[in-house]
N, CA, C and O atoms as a GROMACS GRO file, in nm:
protein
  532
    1UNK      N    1  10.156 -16.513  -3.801
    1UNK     CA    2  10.114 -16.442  -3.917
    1UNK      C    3  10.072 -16.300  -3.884
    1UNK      O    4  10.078 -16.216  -3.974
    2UNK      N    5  10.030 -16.266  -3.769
    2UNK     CA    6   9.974 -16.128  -3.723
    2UNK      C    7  10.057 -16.083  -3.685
    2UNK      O    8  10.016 -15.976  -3.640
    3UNK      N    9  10.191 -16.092  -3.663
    3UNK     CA   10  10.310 -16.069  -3.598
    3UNK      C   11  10.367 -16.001  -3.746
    3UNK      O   12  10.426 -15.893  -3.745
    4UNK      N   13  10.348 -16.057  -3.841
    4UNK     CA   14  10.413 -16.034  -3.951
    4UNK      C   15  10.347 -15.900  -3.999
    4UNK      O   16  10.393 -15.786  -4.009
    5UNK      N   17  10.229 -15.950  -4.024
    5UNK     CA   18  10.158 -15.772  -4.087
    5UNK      C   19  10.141 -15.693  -4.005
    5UNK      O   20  10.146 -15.576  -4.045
    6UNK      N   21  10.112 -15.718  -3.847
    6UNK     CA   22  10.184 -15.586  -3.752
    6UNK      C   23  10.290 -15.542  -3.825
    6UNK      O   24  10.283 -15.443  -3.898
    7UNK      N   25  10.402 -15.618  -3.807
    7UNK     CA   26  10.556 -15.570  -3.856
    7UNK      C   27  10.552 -15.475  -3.970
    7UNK      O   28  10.595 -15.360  -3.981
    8UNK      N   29  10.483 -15.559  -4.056
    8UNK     CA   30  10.489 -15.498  -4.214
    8UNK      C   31  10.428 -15.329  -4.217
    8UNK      O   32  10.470 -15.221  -4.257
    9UNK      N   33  10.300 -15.387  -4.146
    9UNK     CA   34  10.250 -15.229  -4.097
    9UNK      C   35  10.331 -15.098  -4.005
    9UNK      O   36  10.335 -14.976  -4.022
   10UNK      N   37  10.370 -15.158  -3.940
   10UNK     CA   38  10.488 -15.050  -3.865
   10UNK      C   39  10.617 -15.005  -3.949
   10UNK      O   40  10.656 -14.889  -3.963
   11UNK      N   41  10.648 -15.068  -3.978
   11UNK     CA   42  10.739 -15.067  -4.102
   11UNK      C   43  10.705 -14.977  -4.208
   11UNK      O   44  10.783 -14.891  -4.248
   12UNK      N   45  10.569 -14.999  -4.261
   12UNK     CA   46  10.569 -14.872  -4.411
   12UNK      C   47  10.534 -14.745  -4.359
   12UNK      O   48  10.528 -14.643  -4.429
   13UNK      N   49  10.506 -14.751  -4.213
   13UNK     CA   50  10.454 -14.606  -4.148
   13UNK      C   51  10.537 -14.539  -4.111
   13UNK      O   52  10.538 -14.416  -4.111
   14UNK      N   53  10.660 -14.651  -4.056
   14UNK     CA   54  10.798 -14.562  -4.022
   14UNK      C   55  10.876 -14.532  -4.147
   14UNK      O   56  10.978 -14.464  -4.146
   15UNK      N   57  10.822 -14.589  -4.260
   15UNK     CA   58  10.909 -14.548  -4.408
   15UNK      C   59  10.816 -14.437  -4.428
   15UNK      O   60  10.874 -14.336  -4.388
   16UNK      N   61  10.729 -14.416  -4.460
   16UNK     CA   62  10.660 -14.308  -4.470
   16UNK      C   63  10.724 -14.203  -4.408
   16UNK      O   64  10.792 -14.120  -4.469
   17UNK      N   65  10.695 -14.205  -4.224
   17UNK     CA   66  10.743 -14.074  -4.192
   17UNK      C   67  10.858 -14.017  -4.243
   17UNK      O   68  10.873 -13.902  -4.282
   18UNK      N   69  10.967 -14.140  -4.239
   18UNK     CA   70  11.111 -14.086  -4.302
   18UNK      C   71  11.067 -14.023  -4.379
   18UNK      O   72  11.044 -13.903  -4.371
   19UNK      N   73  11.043 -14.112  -4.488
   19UNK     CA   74  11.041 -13.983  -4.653
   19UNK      C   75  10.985 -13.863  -4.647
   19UNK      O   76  11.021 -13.789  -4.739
   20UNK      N   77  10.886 -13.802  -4.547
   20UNK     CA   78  10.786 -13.709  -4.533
   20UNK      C   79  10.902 -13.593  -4.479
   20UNK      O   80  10.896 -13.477  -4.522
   21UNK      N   81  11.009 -13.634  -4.380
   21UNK     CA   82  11.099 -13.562  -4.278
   21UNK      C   83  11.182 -13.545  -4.417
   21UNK      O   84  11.185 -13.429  -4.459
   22UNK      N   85  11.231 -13.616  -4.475
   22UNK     CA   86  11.362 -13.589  -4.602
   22UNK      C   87  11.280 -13.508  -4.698
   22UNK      O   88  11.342 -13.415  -4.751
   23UNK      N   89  11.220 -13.515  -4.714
   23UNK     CA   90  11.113 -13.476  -4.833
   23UNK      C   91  11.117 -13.311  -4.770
   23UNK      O   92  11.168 -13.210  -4.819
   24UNK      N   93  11.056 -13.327  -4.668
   24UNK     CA   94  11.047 -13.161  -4.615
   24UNK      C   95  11.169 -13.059  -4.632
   24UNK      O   96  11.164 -12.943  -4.671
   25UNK      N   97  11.331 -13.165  -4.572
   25UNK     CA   98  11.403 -13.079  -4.559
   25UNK      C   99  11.489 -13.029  -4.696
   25UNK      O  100  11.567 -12.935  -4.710
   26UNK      N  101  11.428 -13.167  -4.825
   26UNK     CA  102  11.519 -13.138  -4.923
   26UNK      C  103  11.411 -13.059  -5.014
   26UNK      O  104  11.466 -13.002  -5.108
   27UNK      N  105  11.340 -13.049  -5.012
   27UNK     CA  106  11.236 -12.983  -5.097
   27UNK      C  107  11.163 -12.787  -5.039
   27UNK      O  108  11.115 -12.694  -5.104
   28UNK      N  109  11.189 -12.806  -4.898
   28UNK     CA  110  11.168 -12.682  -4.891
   28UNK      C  111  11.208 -12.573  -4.907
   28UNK      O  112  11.329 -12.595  -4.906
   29UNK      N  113  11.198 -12.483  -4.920
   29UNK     CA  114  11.251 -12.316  -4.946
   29UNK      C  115  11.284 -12.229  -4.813
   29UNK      O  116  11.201 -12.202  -4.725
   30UNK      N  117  11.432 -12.186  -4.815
   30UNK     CA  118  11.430 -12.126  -4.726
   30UNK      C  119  11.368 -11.962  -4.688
   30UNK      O  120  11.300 -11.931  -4.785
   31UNK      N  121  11.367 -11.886  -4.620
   31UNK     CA  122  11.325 -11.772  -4.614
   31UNK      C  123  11.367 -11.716  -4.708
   31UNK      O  124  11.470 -11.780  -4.729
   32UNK      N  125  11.360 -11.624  -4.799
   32UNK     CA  126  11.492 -11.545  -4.929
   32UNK      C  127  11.477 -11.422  -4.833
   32UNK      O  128  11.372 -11.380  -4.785
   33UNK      N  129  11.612 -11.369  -4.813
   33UNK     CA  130  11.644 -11.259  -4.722
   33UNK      C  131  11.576 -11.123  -4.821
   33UNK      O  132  11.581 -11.141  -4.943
   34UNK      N  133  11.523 -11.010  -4.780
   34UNK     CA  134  11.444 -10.875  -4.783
   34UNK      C  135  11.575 -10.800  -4.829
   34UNK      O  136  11.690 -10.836  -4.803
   35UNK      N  137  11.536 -10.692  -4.900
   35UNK     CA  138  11.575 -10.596  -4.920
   35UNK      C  139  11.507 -10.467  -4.859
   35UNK      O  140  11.385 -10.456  -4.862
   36UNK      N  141  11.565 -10.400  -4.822
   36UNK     CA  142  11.454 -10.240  -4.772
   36UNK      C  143  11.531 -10.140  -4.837
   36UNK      O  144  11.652 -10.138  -4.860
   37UNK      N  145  11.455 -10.070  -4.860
   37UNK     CA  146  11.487  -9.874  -4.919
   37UNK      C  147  11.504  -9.833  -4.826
   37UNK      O  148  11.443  -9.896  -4.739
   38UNK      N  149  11.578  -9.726  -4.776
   38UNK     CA  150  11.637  -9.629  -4.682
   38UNK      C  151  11.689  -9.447  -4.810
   38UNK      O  152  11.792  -9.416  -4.869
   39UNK      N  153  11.562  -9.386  -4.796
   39UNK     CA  154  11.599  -9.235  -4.858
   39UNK      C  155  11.681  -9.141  -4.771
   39UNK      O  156  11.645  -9.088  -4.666
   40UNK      N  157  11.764  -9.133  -4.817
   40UNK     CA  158  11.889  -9.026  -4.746
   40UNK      C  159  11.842  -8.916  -4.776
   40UNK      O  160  11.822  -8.907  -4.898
   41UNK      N  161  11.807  -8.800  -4.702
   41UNK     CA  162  11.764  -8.689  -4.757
   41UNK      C  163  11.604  -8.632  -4.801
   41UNK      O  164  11.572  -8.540  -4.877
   42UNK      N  165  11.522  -8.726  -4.723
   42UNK     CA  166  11.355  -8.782  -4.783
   42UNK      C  167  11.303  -8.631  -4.693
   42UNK      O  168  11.308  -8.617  -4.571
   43UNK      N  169  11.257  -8.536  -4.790
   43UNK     CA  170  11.162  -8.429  -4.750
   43UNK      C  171  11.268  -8.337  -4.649
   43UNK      O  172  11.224  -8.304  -4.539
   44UNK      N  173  11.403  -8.296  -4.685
   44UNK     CA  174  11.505  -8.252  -4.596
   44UNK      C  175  11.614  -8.314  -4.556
   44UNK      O  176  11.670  -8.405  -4.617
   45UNK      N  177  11.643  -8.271  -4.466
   45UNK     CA  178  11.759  -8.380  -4.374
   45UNK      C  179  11.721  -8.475  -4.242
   45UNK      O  180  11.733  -8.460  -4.120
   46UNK      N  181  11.656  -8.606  -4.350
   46UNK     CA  182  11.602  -8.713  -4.286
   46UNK      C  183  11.608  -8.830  -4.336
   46UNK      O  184  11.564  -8.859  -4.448
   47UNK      N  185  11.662  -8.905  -4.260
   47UNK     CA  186  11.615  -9.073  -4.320
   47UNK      C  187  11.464  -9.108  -4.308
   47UNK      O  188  11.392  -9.066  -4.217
   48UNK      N  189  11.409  -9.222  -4.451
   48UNK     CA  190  11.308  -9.211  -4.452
   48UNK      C  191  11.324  -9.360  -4.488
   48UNK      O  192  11.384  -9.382  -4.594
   49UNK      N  193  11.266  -9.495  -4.398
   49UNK     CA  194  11.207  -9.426  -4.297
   49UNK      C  195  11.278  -9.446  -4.206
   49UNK      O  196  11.373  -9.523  -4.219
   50UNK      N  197  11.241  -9.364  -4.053
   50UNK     CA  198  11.389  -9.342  -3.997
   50UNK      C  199  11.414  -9.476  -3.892
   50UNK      O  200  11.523  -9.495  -3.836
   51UNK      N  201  11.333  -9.536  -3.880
   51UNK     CA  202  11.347  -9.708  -3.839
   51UNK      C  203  11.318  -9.800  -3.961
   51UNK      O  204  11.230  -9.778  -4.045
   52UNK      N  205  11.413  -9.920  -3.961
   52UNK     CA  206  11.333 -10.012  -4.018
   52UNK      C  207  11.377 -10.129  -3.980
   52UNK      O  208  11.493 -10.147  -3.943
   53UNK      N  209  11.329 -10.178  -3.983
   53UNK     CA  210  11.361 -10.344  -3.896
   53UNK      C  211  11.367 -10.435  -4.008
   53UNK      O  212  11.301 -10.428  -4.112
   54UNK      N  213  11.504 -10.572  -3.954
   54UNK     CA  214  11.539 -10.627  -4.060
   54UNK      C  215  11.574 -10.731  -3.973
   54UNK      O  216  11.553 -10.726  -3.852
   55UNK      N  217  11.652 -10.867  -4.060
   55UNK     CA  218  11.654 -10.977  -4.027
   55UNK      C  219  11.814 -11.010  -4.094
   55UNK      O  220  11.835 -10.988  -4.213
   56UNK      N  221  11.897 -11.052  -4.021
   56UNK     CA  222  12.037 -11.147  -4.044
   56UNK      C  223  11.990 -11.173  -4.204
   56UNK      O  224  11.887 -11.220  -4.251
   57UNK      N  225  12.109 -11.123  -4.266
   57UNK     CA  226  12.094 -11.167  -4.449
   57UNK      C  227  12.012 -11.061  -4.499
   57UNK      O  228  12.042 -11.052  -4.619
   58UNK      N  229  11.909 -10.960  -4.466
   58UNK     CA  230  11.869 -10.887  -4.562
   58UNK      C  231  11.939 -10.772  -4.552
   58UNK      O  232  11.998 -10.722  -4.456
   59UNK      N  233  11.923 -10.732  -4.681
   59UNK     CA  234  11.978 -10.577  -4.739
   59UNK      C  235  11.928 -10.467  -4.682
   59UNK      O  236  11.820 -10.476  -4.624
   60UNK      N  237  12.010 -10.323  -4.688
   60UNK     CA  238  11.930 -10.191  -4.653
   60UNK      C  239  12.005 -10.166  -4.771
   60UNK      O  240  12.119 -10.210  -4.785
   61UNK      N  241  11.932 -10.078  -4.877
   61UNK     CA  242  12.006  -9.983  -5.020
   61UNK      C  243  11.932  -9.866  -4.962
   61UNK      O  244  11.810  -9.856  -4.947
   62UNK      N  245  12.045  -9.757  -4.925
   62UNK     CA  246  12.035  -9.640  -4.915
   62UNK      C  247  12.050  -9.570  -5.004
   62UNK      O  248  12.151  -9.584  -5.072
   63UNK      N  249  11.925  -9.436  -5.046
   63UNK     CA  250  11.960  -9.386  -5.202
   63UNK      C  251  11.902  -9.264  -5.160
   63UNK      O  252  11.805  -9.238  -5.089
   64UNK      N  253  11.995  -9.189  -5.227
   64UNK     CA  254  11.980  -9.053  -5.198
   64UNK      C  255  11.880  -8.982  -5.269
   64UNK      O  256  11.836  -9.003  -5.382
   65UNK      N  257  11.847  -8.886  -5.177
   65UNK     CA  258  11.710  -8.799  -5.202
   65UNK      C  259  11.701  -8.661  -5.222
   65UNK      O  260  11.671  -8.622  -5.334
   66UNK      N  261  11.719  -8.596  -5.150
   66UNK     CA  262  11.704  -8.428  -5.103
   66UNK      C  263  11.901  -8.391  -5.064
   66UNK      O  264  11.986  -8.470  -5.022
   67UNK      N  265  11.914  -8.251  -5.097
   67UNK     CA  266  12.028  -8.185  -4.990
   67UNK      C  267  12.150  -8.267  -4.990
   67UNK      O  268  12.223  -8.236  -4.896
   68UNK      N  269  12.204  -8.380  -5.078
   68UNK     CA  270  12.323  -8.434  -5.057
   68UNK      C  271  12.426  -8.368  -5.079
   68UNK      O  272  12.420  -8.274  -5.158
   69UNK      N  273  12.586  -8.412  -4.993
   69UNK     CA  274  12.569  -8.534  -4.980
   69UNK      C  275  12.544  -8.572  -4.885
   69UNK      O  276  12.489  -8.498  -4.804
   70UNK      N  277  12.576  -8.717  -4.848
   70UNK     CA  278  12.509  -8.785  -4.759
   70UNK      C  279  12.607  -8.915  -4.764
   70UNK      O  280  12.690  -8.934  -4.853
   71UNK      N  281  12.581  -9.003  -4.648
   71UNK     CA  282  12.649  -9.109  -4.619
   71UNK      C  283  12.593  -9.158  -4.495
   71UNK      O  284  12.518  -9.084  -4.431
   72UNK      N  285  12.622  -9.278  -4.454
   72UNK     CA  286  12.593  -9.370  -4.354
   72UNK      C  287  12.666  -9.393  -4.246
   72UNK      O  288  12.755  -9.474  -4.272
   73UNK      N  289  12.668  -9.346  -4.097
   73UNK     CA  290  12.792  -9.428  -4.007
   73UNK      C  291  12.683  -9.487  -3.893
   73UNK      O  292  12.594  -9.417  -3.844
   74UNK      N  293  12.704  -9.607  -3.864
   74UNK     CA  294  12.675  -9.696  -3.763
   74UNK      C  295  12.692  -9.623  -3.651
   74UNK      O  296  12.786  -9.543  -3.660
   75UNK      N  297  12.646  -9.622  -3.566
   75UNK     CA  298  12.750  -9.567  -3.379
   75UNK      C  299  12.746  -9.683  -3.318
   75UNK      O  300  12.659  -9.765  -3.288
   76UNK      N  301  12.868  -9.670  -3.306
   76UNK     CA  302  12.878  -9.775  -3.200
   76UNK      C  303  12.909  -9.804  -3.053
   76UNK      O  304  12.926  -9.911  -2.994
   77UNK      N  305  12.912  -9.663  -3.008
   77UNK     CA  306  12.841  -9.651  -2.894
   77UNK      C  307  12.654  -9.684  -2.867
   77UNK      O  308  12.610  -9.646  -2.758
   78UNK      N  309  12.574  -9.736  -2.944
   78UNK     CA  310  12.448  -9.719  -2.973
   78UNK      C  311  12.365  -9.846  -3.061
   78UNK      O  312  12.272  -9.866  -3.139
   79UNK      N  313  12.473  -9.913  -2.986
   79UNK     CA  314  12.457 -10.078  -3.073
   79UNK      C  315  12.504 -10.167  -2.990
   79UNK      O  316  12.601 -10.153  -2.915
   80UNK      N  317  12.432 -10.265  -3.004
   80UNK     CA  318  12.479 -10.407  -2.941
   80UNK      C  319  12.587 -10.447  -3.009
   80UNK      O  320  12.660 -10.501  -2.926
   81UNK      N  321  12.634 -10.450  -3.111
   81UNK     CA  322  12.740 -10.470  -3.172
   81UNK      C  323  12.859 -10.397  -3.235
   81UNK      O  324  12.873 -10.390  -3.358
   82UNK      N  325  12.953 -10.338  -3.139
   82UNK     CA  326  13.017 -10.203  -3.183
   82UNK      C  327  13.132 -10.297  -3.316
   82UNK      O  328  13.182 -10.226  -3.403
   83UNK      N  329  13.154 -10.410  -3.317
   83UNK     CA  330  13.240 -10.391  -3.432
   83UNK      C  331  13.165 -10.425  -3.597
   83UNK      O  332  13.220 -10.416  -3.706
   84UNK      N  333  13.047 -10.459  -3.573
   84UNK     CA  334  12.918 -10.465  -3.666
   84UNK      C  335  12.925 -10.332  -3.694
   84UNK      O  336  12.963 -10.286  -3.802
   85UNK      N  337  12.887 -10.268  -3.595
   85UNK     CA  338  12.857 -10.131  -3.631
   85UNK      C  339  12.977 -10.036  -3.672
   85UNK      O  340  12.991  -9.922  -3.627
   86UNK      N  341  13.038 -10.081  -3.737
   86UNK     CA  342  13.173 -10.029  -3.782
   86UNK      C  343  13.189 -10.115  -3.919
   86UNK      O  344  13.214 -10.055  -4.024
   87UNK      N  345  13.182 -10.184  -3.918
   87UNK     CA  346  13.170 -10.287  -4.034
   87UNK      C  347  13.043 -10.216  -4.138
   87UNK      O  348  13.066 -10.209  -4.259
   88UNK      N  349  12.926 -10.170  -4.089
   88UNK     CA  350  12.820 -10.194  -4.153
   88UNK      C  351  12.821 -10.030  -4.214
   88UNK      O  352  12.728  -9.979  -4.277
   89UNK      N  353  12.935  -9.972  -4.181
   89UNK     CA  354  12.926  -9.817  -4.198
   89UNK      C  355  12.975  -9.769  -4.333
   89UNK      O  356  13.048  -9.845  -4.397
   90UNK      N  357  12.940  -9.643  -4.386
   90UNK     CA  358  12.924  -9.624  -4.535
   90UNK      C  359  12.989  -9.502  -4.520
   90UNK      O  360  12.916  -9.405  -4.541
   91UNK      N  361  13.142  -9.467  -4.482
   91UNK     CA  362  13.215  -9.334  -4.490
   91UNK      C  363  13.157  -9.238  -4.618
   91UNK      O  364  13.092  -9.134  -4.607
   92UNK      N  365  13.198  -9.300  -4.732
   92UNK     CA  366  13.164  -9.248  -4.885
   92UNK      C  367  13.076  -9.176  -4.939
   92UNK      O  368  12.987  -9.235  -5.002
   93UNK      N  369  13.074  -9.045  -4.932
   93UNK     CA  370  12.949  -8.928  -4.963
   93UNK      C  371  12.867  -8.973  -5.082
   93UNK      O  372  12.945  -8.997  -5.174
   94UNK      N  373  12.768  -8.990  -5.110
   94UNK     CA  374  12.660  -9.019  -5.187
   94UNK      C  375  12.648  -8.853  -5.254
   94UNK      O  376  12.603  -8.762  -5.184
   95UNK      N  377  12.695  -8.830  -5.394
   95UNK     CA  378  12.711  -8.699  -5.417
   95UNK      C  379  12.555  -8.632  -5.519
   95UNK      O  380  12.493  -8.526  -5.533
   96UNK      N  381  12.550  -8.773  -5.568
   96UNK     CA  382  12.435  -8.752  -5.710
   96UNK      C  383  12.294  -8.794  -5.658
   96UNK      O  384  12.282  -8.872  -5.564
   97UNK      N  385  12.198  -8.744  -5.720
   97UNK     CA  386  12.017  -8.781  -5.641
   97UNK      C  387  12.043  -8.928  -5.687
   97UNK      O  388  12.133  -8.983  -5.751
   98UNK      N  389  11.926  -8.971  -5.630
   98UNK     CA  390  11.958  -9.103  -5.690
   98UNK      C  391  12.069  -9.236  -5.673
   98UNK      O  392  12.037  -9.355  -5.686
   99UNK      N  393  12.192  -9.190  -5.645
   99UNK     CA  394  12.294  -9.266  -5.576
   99UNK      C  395  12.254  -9.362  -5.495
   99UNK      O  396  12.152  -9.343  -5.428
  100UNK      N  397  12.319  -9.470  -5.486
  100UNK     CA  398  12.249  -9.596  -5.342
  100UNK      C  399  12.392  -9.638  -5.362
  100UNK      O  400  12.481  -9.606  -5.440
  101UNK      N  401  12.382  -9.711  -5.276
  101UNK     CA  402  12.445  -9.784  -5.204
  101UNK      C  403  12.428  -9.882  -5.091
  101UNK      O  404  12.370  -9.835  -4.993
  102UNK      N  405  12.479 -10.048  -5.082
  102UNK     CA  406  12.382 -10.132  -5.027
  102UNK      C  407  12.444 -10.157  -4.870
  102UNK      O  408  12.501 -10.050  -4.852
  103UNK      N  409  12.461 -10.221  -4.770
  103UNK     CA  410  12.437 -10.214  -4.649
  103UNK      C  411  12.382 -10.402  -4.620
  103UNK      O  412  12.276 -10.428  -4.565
  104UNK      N  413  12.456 -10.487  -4.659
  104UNK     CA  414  12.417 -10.624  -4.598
  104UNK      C  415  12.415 -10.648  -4.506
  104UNK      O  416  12.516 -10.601  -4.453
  105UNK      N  417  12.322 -10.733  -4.396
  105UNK     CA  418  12.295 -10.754  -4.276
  105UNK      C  419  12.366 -10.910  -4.279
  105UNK      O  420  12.314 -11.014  -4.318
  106UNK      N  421  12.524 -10.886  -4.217
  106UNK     CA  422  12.529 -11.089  -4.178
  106UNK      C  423  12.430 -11.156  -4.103
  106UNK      O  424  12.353 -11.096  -4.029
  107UNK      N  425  12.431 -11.306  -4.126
  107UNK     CA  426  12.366 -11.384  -4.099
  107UNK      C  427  12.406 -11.398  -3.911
  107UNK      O  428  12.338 -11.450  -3.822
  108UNK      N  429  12.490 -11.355  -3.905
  108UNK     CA  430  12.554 -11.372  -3.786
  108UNK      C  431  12.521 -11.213  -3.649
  108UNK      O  432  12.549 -11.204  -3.530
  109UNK      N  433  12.456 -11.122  -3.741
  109UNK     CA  434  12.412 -11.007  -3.672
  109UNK      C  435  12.342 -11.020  -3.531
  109UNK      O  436  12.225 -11.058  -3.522
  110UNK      N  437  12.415 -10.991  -3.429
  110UNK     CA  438  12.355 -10.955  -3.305
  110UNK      C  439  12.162 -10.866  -3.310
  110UNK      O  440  12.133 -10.754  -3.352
  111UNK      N  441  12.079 -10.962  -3.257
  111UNK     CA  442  11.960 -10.852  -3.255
  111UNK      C  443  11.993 -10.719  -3.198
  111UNK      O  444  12.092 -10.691  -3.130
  112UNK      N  445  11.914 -10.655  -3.227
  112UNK     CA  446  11.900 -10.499  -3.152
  112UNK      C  447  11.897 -10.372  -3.242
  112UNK      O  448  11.908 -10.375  -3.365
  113UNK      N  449  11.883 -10.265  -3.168
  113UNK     CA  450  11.869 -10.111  -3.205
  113UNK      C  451  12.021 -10.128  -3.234
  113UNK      O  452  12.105 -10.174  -3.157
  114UNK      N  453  12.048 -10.061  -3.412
  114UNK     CA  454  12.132 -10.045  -3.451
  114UNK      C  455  12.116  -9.829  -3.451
  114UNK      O  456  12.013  -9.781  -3.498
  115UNK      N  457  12.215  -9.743  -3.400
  115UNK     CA  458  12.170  -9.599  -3.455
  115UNK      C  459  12.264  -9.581  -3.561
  115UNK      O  460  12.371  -9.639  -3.544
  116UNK      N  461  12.249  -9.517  -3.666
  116UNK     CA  462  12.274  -9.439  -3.767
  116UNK      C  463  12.262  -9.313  -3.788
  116UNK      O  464  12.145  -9.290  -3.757
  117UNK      N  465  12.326  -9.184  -3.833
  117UNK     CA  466  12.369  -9.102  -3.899
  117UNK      C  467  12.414  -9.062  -3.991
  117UNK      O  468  12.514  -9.127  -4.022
  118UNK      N  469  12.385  -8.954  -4.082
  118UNK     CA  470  12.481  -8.870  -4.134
  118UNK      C  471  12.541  -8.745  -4.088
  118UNK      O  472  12.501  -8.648  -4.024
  119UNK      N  473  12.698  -8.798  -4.164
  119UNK     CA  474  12.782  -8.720  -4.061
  119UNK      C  475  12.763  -8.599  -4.140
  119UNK      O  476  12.695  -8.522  -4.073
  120UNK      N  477  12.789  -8.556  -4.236
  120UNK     CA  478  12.754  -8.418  -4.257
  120UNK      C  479  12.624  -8.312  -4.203
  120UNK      O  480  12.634  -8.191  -4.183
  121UNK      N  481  12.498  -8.398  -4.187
  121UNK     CA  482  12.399  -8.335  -4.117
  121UNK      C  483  12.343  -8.381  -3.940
  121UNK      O  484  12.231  -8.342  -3.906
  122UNK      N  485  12.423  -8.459  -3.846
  122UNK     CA  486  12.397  -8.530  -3.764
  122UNK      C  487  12.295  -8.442  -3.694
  122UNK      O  488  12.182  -8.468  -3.654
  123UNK      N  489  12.382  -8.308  -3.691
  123UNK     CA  490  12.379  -8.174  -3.599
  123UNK      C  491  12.236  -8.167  -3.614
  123UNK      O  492  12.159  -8.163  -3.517
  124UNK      N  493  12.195  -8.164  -3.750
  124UNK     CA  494  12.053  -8.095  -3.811
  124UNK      C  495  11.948  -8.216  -3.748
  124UNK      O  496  11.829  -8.191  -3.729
  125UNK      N  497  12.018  -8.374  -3.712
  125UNK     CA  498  11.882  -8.456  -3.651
  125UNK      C  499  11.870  -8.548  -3.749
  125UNK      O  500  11.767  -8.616  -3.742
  126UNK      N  501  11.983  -8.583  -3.884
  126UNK     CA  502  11.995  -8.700  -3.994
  126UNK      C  503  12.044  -8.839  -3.934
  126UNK      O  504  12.136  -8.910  -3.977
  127UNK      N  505  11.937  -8.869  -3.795
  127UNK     CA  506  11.953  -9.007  -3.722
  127UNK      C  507  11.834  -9.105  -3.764
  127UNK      O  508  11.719  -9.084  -3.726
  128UNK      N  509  11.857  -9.175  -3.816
  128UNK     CA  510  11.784  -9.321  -3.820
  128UNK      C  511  11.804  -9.461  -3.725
  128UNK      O  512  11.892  -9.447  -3.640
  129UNK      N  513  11.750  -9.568  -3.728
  129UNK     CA  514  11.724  -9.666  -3.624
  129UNK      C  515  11.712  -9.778  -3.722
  129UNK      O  516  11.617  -9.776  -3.799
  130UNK      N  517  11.827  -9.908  -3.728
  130UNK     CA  518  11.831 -10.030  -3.775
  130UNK      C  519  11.800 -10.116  -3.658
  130UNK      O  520  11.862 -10.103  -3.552
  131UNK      N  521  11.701 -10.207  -3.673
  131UNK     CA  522  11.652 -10.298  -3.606
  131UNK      C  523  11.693 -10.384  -3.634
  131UNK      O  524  11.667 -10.408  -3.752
  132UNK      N  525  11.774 -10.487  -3.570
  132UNK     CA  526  11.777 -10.649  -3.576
  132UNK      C  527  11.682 -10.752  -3.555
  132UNK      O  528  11.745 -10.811  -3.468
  133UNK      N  529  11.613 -10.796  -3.564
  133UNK     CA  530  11.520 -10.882  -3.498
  133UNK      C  531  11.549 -11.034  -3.511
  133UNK      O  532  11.474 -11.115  -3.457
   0.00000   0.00000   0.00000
């Protein structure tokens, strides 16, 4: 008989944990990926701000500010990921204030110092820093 409500007892504890483990994985929320602002043109010819660190899945919307136009190129000499960093690049002059344009981070993104430019002002020092983390 003590054999039995041992049993019985081990039994609703190991049903328990189950449901607690299913319960967790079907009920929880995953991270929701970030968005960040990136000003093209913020107080001159500058990205603002000129690092920002991000995570696989979140957004950068770059929107223009000061002195356009303006646009986005990856280097990829200057990246852990030179065909990311070709992928993630924004040829297309941003002509009007206000203009954006978005910049998704795959889920699959190599960490690291991503560099950025604009090519119309590189000369002038229009370098920013994408972080992977």
């Amino acid at each position: 008989m003590r054999f039995i409500s041992s049993f019985s007892k081990s039994l609703a504890l190991l049903a328990s944990v189950a449901m607690l483990v299913i319960g967790s994985l079907v009920f929880s929320n995953p991270a929701a990926a970030a968005n960040y602002e990136v000003t093209m043109g913020a107080g001159g010819l500058q990205f603002s701000p000129k690092k920002v660190a991000v995570k696989p899945g979140d957004t950068l919307t770059f929107k223009n500010g000061m002195l356009p136009p303006h646009n986005v190129m990856f280097n990829p000499a200057k990246s852990p990921d030179p065909n990311l960093s070709k992928s993630l690049s924004h040829k297309q002059m941003a002509f009007r204030a206000g203009e954006s344009f978005d910049v998704n981070i795959p889920a699959d993104a190599k960490s690291g110092d991503y560099e950025f430019f604009c090519v119309p002002h590189r000369g002038a020092g229009m370098v920013g820093h994408m972080v992977v983390e």
